[in-house]
C-alpha positions in Angstrom: 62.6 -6.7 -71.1 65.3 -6.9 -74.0 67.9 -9.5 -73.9 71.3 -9.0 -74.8 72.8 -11.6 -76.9 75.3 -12.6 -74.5 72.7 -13.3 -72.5 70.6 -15.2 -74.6 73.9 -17.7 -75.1 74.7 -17.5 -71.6 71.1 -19.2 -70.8 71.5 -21.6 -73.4 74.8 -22.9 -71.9 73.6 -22.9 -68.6 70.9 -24.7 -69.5 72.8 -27.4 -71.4 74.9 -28.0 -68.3 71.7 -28.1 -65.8 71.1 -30.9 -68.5 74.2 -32.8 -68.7 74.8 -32.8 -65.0 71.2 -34.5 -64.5 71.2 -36.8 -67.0 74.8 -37.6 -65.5 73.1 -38.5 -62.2 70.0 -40.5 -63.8 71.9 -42.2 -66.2 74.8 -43.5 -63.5 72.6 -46.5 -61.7 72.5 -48.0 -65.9 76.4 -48.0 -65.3 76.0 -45.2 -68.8 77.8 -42.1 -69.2 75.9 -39.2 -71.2 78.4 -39.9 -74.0 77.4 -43.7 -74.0 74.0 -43.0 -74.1 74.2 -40.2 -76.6 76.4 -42.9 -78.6 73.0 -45.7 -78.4 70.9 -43.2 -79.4 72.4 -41.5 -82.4 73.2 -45.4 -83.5 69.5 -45.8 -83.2 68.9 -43.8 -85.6 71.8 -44.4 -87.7 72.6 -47.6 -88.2 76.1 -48.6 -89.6 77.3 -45.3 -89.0 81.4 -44.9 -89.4 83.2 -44.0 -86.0 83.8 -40.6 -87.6 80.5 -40.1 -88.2 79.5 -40.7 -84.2 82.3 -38.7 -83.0 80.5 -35.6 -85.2 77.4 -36.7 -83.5 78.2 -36.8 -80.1 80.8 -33.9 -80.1 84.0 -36.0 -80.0 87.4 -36.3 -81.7 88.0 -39.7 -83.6 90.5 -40.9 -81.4 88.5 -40.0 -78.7 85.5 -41.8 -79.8 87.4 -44.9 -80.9 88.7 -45.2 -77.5 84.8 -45.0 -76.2 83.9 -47.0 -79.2 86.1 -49.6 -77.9 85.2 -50.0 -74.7 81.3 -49.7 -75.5 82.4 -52.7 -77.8 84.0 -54.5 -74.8 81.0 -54.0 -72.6 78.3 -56.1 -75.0 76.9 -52.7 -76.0 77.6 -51.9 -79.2 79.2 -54.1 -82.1 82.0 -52.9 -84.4 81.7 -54.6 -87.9 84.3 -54.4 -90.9 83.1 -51.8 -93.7 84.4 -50.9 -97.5 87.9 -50.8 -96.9 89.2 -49.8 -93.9 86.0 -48.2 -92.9 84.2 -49.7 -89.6 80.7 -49.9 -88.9 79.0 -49.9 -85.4 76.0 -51.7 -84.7 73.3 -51.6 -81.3 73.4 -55.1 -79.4 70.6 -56.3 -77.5 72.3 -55.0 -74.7 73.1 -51.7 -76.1 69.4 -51.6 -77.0 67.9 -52.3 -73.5 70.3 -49.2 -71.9 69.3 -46.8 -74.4 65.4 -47.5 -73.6 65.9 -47.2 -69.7 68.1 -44.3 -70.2 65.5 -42.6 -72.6 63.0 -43.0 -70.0 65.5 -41.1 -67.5 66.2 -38.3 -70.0 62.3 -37.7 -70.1 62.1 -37.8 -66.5 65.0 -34.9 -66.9 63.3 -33.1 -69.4 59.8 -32.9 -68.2 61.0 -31.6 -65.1 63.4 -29.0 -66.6 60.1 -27.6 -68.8 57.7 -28.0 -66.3 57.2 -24.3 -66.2 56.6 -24.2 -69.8 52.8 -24.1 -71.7 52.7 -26.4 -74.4 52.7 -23.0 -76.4 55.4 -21.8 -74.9 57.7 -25.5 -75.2 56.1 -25.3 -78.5 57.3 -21.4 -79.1 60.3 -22.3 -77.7 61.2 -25.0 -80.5 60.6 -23.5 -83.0 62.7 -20.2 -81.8 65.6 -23.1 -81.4 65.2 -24.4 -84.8 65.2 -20.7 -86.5 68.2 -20.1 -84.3 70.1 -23.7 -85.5 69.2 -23.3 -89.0 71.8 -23.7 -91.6 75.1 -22.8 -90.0 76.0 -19.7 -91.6 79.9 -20.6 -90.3 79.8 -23.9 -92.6 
């Protein structure tokens, strides 16, 4: 069976909102919005990143994200420290660091279910078809 590009994206969107509405519901009893979470992780892996630089990451404005930044910072989660100039840098706390490991154990639980169906060829296949697919952006 062929599949029509339209389809193919239509999939892909569906799928990322089965996705976002269950991590929603598993990341809730943590008190964590997917955005929060998404915010601890990508800190995880970069720290001192600039609140521009997070709001690229997790698919935000900068207004938007300094307004989540903020009240991340007011919940004991993240830590905003002064940079070069008038550049800010955010910073895991404990805290923050605790959620994002219970939440990463809920997004597995997610995950694993939504694959289920999947070989470990096929999730394999399926990866890699993703990463030719995301390869350099030829709109950039």
């Amino acid at each position: 069976m062929r599949h029509r590009h339209s389809d193919v994206g239509l999939a892909v969107k569906r799928l990322q909102h089965r996705h976002h509405r269950a991590f929603s519901r598993a990341l809730a009893p943590l008190g964590l919005s997917l955005v929060q979470w998404d915010t601890l992780r990508h800190l995880r892996r970069n720290p001192d990143a600039s609140l521009h630089d997070l709001a690229v990451l997790t698919f935000q404005t900068d207004q938007s994200f300094g307004s989540l930044a903020t009240r991340m910072a007011n919940r004991g989660l993240i830590e905003r420290i002064p940079g070069p100039g008038r550049a800010v840098r955010h910073r895991l706390t404990e805290e923050g660091e605790r959620l994002l490991v219970a939440g990463q154990e809920l997004a597995d639980g997610v995950l694993n279910a939504s694959f289920q169906n999947l070989t470990e060829e096929q999730l394999d296949q399926l990866g890699d078809l993703l990463d030719l697919v995301l390869g350099p952006d030829p709109t950039a």
